[in-house]
N, C-alpha and C positions, 0 to 999 in steps of 0.2 A: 504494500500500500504506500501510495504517497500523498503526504500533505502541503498543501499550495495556500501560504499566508498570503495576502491582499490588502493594500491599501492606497487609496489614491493619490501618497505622499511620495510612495518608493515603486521600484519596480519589485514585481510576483516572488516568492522566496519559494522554492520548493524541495520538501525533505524527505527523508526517510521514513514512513513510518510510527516506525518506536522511538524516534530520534525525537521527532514533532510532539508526537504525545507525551514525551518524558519532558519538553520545555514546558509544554501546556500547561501540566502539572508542577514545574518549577515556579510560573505566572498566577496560579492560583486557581485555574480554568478544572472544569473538568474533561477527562481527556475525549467529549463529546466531537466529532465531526459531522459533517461542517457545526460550526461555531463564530460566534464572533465578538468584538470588546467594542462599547461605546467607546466613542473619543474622549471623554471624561474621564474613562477607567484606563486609557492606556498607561497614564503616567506610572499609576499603580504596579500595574503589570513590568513593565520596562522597571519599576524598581526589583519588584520579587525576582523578575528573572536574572537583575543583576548579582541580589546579594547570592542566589544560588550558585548562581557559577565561582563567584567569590570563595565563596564557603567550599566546593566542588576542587577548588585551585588544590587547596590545602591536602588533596588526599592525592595517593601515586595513581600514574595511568592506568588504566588496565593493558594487557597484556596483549602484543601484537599480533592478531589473526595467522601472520604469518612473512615469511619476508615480503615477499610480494604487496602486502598490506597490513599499512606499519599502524598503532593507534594514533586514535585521534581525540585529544582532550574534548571534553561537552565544552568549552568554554573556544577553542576553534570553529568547532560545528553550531555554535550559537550566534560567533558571528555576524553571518549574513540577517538572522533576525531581529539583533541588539539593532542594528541600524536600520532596518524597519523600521520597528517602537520607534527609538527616534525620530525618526520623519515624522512619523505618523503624531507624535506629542506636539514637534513644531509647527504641526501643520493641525495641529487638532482635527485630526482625521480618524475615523472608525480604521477599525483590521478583522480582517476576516479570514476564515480558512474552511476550506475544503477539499 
């Protein structure tokens, strides 16, 4: 499965799955699809997601799948959606996903 964040502030963010829904649930969401965050609730969100990954820093990677595909911190694969929120708070714009 893939999850595709939306908002009219950034362009389309599209993820993994269990990647999406384990952010969701870092922002406070439940991990419902489609979903979506008034623009009033983004600020919120864009924090929870941030202290998680913060907090997320503090612990060791997990363990490389394999040489070919090395890990990858949640706070790399977040990313592209940190600066969504972002737009989307300076633009006071809804975000959605499906």
């Amino acid at each position: 499965m893939l999850v595709t964040f939306t908002t009219d502030a950034y362009a389309d963010i599209t993820m993994f799955g269990d990647v999406a829904l384990s952010m969701l649930r870092m922002m406070g969401h439940s991990a419902t699809v489609p979903g979506a965050i008034r623009a009033e609730d983004v600020p919120e969100a864009l924090n929870r997601l941030t202290a998680a990954i913060n907090a997320e820093r503090s612990s060791p990677l997990p363990a490389a799948r394999s040489e070919d595909e090395p890990a990858v911190s949640i706070a790399h694969r977040a990313m592209p959606l940190l600066n969504l929120l972002a737009a989307a708070v300076k633009e006071k714009s809804y975000v959605t996903w499906k």
